[in-house]
N, C-alpha and C positions, 0 to 999 in steps of 0.2 A: 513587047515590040512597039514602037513607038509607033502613033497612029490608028491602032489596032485598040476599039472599044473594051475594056475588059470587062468578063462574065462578073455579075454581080448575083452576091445574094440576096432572095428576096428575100424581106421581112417587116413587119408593122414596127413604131417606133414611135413612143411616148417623146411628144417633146412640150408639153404641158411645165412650164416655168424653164426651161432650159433657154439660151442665149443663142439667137440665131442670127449670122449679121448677112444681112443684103449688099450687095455694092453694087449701085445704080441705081437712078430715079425715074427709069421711063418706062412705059409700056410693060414691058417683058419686066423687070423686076416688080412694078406692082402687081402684076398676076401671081408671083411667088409670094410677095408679103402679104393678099389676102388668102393664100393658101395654109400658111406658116399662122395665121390670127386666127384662122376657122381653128387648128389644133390646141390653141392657147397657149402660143411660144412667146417667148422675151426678143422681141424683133427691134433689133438697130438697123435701120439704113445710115446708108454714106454716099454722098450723092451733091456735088455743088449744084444741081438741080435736080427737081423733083415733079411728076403729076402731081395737078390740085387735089386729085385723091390721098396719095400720099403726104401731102402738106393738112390736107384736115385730117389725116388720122394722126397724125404728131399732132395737130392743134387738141384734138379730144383724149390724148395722152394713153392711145391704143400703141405707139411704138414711138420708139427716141430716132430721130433725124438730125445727123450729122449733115449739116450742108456746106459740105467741103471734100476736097480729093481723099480718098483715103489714105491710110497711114497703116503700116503694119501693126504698131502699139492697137489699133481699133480690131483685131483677131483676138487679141489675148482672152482667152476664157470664153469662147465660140464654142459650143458644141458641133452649129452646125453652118458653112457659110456657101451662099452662093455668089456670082461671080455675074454679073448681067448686068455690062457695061456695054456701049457701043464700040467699046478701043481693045481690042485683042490682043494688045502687051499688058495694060493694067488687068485683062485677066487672066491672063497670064500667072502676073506676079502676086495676083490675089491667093490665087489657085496653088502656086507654089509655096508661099508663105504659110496656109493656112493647111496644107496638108503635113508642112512640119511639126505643126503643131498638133499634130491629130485629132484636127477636127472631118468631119463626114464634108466633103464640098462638092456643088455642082457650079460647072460653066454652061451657062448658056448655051455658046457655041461654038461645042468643045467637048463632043462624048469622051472620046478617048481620056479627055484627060477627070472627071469624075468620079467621086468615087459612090457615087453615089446619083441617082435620077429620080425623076419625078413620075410617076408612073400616067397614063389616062384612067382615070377610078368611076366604079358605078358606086353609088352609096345608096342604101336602103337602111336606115336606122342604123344599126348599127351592125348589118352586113354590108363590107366591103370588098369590092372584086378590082382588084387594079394591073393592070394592063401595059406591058412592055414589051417594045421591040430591039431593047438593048441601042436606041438611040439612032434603028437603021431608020425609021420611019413612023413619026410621030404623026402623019396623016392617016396610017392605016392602023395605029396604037386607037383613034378618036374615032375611023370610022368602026373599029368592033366594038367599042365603045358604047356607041349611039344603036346600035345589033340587040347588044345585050339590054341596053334601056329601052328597048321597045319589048323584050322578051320578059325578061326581071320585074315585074312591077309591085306596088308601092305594099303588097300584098303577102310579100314576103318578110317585109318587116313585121305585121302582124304573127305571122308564119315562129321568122328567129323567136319572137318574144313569147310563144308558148312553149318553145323548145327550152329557152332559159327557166322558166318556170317548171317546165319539167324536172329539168337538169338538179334544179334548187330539192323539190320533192325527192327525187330518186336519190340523192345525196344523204337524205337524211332516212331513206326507207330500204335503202337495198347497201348493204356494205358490200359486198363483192362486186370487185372494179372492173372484171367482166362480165357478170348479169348485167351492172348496167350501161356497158359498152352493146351488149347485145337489144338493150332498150333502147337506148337512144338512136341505133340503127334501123329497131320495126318503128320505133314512132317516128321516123323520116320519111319512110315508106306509109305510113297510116293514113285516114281520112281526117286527121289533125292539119293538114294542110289546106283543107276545104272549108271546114269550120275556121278555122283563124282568119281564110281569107273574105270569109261573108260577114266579120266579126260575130260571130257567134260566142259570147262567153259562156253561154251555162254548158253548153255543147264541149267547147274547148273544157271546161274543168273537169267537165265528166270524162273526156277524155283521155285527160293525165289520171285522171284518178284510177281508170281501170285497165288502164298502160303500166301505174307501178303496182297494184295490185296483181295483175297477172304476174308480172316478175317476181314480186315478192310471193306469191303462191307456187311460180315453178320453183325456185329456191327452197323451197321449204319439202317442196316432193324430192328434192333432188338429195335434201339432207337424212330423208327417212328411208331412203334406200337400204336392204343391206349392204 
């Protein structure tokens, strides 16, 4: 229905050497192309002008700047393009061209037409919580946002990284892939969240250690049953 933002799926998205083209050079498209650099995508703008932000990251050879109107030849081999221009026919036409081509595209100002959005994200190393209102309201997308970054803190990164360390351990210590679906759930719930967060390492290892131990000891009762 024309008009009408459609339901998107969420999901994370490698775009690490992939080809992302921008078109626009102000404001609102440089927030997208340092978003697009934080990932380590292959960023073209197109843009007869540009912020001086964007004109020194073309000078320091972080992304290619087309400074000129776009051209549809400038989509070909996009994975992924946004559309954040000040003229709502050129993105329009951006938008239309570049979804022929089956690339993932956002407009600016223009949910409905998207296929794709930008979420508001908390980042804690490499826990990420991202935040969508399906494009009704990206004032109340930032204020949960800003909720959860005062709630989440930096605390939980140390948190994830004992988790991943576990994870690594019980992989090589527990072959059944629901023992240690059943591990990885008490050690979420354990006082490994305490320790991680005071940095405590000899604490934290001792605690993985007697988290796959227990597992691999109930396994083992579980095997000598009759």
């Amino acid at each position: 229905m024309a008009g009408v933002t459609p339901r998107l799926y969420p999901m994370m998205v490698a775009l690490a050497g992939r080809r992302c083209v921008v078109v626009g050079g102000g404001a609102v498209a440089e927030r997208k192309v340092r978003r697009l650099l934080e990932y380590r995508a292959a960023v073209t703008v197109v843009s007869p002008a540009a912020t001086a932000p964007l004109e020194r990251l073309a000078e320091s050879g972080r992304l290619d700047l087309l400074r000129r109107p776009v051209r549809i030849a400038d989509l070909r081999g996009a994975f992924l393009v946004i559309a954040a221009t000040d003229n709502a026919e050129v993105n329009r036409r951006v938008v239309d061209a570049a979804t022929r081509r089956g690339a993932l595209v956002n407009a600016a100002d223009d949910p409905a037409a998207c296929t794709f959005q930008v979420p508001s994200v908390v980042r804690r190393g490499d826990l990420t919580i991202a935040i969508s209102t399906g494009g009704g309201s990206p004032a109340l997308a930032k204020r949960l946002r800003e909720r959860l970054e005062a709630t989440i803190g930096p605390e939980y990164e140390a948190f994830l990284a004992a988790l991943r360390e576990l994870r690594v351990r019980a992989r090589q210590a527990v072959p059944d892939s629901r023992a240690r679906q059943a591990l990885f759930r008490k050690a979420v719930a354990s006082p490994l969240y305490d320790e991680a967060a005071r940095g405590d390492r000899a604490a934290v290892r001792a605690r993985i250690a007697a988290l796959v131990a227990e597992a691999v000891q109930a396994r083992s009762a579980r095997s000598q049953r009759p």
